[in-house]
VEXVOVEX-375001 format. One line per field, with one value per residue (C-alpha): residue in one letter; residue number from 1; x, y, z; chain. Coordinates in steps of 0.5 Angstrom, whole numbers, plus 500, padded with zeros to 3 digits. Layout:
<kolses>
code: c(A/...)
pos: c(NUM/...)
xx: c(X/...)
yy: c(Y/...)
zz: c(Z/...)
unit: c(A/...)
</kolses>
This chain:
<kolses>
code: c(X/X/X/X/X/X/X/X/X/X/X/X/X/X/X/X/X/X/X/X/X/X/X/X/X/X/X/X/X/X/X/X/X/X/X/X/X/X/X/X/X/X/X/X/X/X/X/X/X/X/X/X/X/X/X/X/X/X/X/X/X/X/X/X/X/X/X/X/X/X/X/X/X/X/X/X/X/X/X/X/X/X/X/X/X/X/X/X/X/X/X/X/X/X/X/X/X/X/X/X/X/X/X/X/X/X/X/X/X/X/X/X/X/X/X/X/X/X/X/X/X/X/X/X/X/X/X/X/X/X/X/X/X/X/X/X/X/X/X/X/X/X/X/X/X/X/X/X/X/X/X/X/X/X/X/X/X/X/X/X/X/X/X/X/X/X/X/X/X/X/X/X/X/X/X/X/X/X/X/X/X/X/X/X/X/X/X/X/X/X/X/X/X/X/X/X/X/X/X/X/X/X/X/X/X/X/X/X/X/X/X/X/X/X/X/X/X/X/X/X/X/X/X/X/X/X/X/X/X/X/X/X/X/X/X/X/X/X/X/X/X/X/X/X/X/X/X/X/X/X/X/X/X/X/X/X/X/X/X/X/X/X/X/X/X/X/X/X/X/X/X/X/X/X/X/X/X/X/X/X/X/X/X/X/X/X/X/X/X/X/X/X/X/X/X/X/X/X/X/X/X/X/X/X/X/X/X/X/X/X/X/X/X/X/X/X/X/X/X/X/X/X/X/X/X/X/X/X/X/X/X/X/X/X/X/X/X/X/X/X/X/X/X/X/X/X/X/X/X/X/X/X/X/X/X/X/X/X/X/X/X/X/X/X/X/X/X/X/X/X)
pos: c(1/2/3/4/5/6/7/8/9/10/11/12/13/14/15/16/17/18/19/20/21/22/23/24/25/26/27/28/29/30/31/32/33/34/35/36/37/38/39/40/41/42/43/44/45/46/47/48/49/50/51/52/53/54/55/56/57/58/59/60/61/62/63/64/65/66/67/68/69/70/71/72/73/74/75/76/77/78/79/80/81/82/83/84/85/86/87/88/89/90/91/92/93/94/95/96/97/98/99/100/101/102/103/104/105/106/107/108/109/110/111/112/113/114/115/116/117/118/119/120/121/122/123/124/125/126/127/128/129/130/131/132/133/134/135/136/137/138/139/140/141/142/143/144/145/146/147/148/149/150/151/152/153/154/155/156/157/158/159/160/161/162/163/164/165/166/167/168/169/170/171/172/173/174/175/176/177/178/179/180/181/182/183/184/185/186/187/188/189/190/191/192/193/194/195/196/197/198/199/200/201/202/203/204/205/206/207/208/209/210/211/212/213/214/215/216/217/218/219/220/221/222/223/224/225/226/227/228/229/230/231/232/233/234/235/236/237/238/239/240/241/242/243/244/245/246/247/248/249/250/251/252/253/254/255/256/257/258/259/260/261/262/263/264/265/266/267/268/269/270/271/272/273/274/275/276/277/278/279/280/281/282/283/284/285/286/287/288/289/290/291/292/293/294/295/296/297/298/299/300/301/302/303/304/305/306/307/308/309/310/311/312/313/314/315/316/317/318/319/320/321/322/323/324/325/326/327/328/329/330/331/332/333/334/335/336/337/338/339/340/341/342/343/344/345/346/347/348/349/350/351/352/353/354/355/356/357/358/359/360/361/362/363/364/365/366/367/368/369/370)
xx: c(430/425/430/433/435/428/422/416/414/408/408/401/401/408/406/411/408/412/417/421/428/433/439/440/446/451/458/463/470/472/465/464/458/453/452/452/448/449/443/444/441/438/441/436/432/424/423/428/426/419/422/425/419/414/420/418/411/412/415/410/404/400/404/400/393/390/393/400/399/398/404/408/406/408/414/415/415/419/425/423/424/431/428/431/430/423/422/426/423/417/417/410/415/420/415/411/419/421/415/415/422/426/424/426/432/434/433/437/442/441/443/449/452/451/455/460/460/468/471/468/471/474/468/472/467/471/469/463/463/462/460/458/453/453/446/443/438/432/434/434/442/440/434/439/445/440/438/446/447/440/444/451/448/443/450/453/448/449/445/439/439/433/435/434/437/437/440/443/451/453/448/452/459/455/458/456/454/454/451/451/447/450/445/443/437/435/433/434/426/427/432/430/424/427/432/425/423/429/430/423/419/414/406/401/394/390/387/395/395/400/405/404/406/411/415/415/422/425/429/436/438/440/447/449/445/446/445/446/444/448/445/451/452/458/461/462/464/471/476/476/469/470/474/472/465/470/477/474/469/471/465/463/458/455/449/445/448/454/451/447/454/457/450/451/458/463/469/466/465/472/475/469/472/480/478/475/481/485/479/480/484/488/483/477/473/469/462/459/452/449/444/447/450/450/455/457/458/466/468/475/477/471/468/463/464/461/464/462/460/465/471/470/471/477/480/480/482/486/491/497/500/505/508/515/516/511/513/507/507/504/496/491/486/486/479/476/470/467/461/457/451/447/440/437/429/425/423/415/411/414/407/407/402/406/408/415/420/427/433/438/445/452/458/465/468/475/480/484/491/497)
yy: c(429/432/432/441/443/441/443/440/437/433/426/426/430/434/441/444/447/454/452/456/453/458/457/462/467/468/471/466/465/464/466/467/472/469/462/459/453/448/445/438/435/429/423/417/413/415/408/406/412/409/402/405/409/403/399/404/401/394/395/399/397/399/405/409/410/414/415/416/424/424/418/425/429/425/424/431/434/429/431/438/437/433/427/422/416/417/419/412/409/405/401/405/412/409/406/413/416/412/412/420/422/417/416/424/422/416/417/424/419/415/422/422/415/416/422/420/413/415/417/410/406/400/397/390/385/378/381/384/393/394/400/403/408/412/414/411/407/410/406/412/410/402/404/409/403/398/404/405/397/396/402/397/391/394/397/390/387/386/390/387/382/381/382/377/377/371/367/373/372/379/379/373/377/384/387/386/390/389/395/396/401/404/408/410/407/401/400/393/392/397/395/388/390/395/388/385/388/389/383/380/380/385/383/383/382/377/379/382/379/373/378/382/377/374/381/382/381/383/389/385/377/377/374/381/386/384/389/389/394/395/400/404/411/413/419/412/408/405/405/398/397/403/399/392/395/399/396/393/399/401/407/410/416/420/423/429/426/430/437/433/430/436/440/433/435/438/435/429/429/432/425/421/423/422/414/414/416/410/405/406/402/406/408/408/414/418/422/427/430/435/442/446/453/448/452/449/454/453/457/459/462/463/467/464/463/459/456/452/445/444/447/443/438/439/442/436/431/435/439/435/434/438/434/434/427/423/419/419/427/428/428/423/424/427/431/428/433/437/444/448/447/443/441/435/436/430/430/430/423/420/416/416/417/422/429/428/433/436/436/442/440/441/435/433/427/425/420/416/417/411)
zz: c(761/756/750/749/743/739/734/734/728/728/724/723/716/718/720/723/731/735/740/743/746/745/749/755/753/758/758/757/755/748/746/739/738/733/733/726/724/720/716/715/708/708/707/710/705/708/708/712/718/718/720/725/728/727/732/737/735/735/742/746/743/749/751/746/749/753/760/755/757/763/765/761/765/771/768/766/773/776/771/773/780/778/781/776/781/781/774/772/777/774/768/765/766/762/756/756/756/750/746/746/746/743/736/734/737/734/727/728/730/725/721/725/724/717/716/721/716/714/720/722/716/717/720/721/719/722/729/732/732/739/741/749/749/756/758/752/757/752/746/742/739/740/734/731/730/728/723/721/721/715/712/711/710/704/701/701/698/690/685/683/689/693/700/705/712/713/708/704/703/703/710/714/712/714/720/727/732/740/744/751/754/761/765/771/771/770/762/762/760/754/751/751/748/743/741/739/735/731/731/730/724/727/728/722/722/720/714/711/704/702/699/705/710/705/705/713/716/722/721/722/724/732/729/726/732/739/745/754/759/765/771/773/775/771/775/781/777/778/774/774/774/767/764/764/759/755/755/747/746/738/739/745/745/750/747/751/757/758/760/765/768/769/772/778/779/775/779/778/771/770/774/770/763/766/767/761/757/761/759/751/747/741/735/739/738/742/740/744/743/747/746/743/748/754/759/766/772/775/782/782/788/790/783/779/771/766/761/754/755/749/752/758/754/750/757/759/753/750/754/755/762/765/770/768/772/768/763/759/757/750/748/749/744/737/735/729/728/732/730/735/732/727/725/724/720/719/713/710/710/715/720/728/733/736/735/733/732/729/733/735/737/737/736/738/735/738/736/743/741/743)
unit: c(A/A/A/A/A/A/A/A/A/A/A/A/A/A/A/A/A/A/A/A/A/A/A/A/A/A/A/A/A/A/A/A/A/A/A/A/A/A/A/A/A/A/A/A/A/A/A/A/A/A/A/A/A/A/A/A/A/A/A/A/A/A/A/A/A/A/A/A/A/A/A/A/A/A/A/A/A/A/A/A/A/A/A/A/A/A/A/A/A/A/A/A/A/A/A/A/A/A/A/A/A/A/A/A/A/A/A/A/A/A/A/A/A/A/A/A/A/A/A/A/A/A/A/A/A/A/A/A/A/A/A/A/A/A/A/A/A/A/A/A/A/A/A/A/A/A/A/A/A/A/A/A/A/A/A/A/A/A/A/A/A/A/A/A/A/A/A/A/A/A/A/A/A/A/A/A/A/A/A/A/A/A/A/A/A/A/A/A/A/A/A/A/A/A/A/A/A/A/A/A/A/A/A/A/A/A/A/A/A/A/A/A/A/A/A/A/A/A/A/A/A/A/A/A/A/A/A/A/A/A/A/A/A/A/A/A/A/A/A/A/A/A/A/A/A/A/A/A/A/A/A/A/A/A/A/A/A/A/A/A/A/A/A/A/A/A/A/A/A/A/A/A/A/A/A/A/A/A/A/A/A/A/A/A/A/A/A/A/A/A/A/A/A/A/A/A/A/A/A/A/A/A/A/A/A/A/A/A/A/A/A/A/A/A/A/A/A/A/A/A/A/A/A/A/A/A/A/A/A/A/A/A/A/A/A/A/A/A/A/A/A/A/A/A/A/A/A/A/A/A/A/A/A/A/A/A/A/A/A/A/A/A/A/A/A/A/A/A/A/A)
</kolses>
């Protein structure tokens, strides 16, 4: 859906535009009264966040002209209308999605992987890191990892060493990552593409200076960055068919996703993150982004209230089981991190065709326990 929670910016020249998107206000338990932000400084090199733009670039060249508009318009209206099926139903529908809302995002993820980096540690770097991204079909966390990888194997290149991704010693002992994207729609064509254009060094012309094409080099090797797409509703899925793509999963995120879940079935969302909590092994880590003051409608006794996407959340990760016959009474998850509201601001310099915007969002950062 059209991303909540956001500011536009525009690229060309960063003059900031009026929007307004404030959460609605409703009452709610555990309300806090005034929300406080947290601004998140900037930490991501300028240079190393246009690369990710120009991959959007590379990957959708023909994507940027004139019917753009007007497939988002289409495209706009069919989500309004919650007619996903339409809305992700052709290929020109998902490119003009990805190349309007998926470079904002992917470099505010690129934001949050970097400030999570701690929590992550030790990325193990004698097997792939695997990590499982649940309605990431618009390849804004694929683009936001590959960013976070570049980040780890720049880190890990002497000082003083020109970086070579190929052949450089510190790049072949980088860690690795396996990305799957598990989306209700099928996003194999994007994701493909998007695995291209990290992997690939990106096109010249051809008049482009010897130094110019001497320096142009893929993002990252295919050996340190490889991605799958799998098109599957997550609230039907078994638990069998769940756990077989999470059994291994070191990180799995929900990003923008969960409230949508919750606003299709909240029952079903409940159940969904139950057989999720079955499928992880011990110290894979959850990480749930969403707008913030999201809240989902809950009858109980035929009273309606609406309750916190985040306390949901916490309900059902959280509380221990009163079953006094169960044998596994105790907590499943530890909660690592979590705040209310953050901003991401992209910073001034940064070039794209279109306007790109801040991201507002709130975080929840979850540990599986034994």
């Amino acid at each position: 859906m059209a991303p909540k929670g956001a500011s536009a910016k525009s690229a060309k020249g960063n003059k900031s535009k009026k929007t307004a998107n404030t959460p609605k206000r409703n009452d709610a338990p555990q309300r806090s009264g005034r929300q406080e932000v947290t601004d998140v400084p900037a930490k991501i090199p300028l240079e190393l966040q246009q690369l990710l733009l120009n991959i959007f670039r590379s990957a959708f060249p023909s994507r940027f002209g004139s019917d753009l508009k007007p497939l988002l318009q289409e495209v706009k209206q069919h989500l309004y209308n919650r007619d996903f099926l339409t809305a992700f139903g052709k290929d020109e529908y998902l490119e003009a999605y990805v190349v309007r809302w998926s470079p904002s995002r992917a470099l505010g993820y690129l934001q949050i992987f970097n400030d999570l980096e701690d929590h992550f540690q030790p990325i193990q770097k004698s097997s792939p890191w695997a990590v499982v991204c649940l309605g990431g079909g618009a390849g804004a966390e694929i683009v936001g990892l590959a960013g976070f990888l570049k980040q780890l194997v720049q880190e890990d290149t002497p000082s003083g060493e020109e970086e070579s991704p190929e052949s450089s010693d510190a790049a072949m002992s980088a860690p690795k990552f396996e990305i799957s994207a598990i989306d209700i729609a099928n996003w194999t064509p994007i994701v493909t593409s998007l695995q291209t254009a990290i992997t690939t060094a990106p096109p010249l012309s051809k008049y482009a200076s010897a130094a110019a094409k001497e320096s142009n080099v893929e993002l990252l090797p295919p050996h340190l960055f490889q991605t799958a797409s799998l098109q599957q509703d997550v609230l039907t899925m078994s638990a069998e068919d769940l756990s077989a793509q999470l059994q291994n999963a070191d990180l799995v995120t929900i990003m923008f996703t969960l409230n949508e879940l919750y606003s299709t079935s909240l029952a079903k969302t409940q159940a969904f993150l139950m057989r999720l909590t079955g499928s992880l092994q011990q110290g894979s880590l959850l990480l749930v982004v969403d707008s913030p003051g999201s809240y989902s409608t809950v009858t109980l006794n035929g009273a309606e209230k609406q309750y916190p996407m985040h306390w949901l959340l916490d309900h059902t990760l959280l509380s221990v089981p009163k079953d006094a016959k169960s044998t596994e009474d105790g907590p499943k998850w530890e909660k690592v991190l979590s705040d209310e509201s953050r901003w991401f601001r992209l910073p001034e310099g940064l070039k794209y065709p279109i306007d790109l915007e801040n991201m507002r969002y709130q975080i929840h950062l979850y540990r599986r326990l034994p």
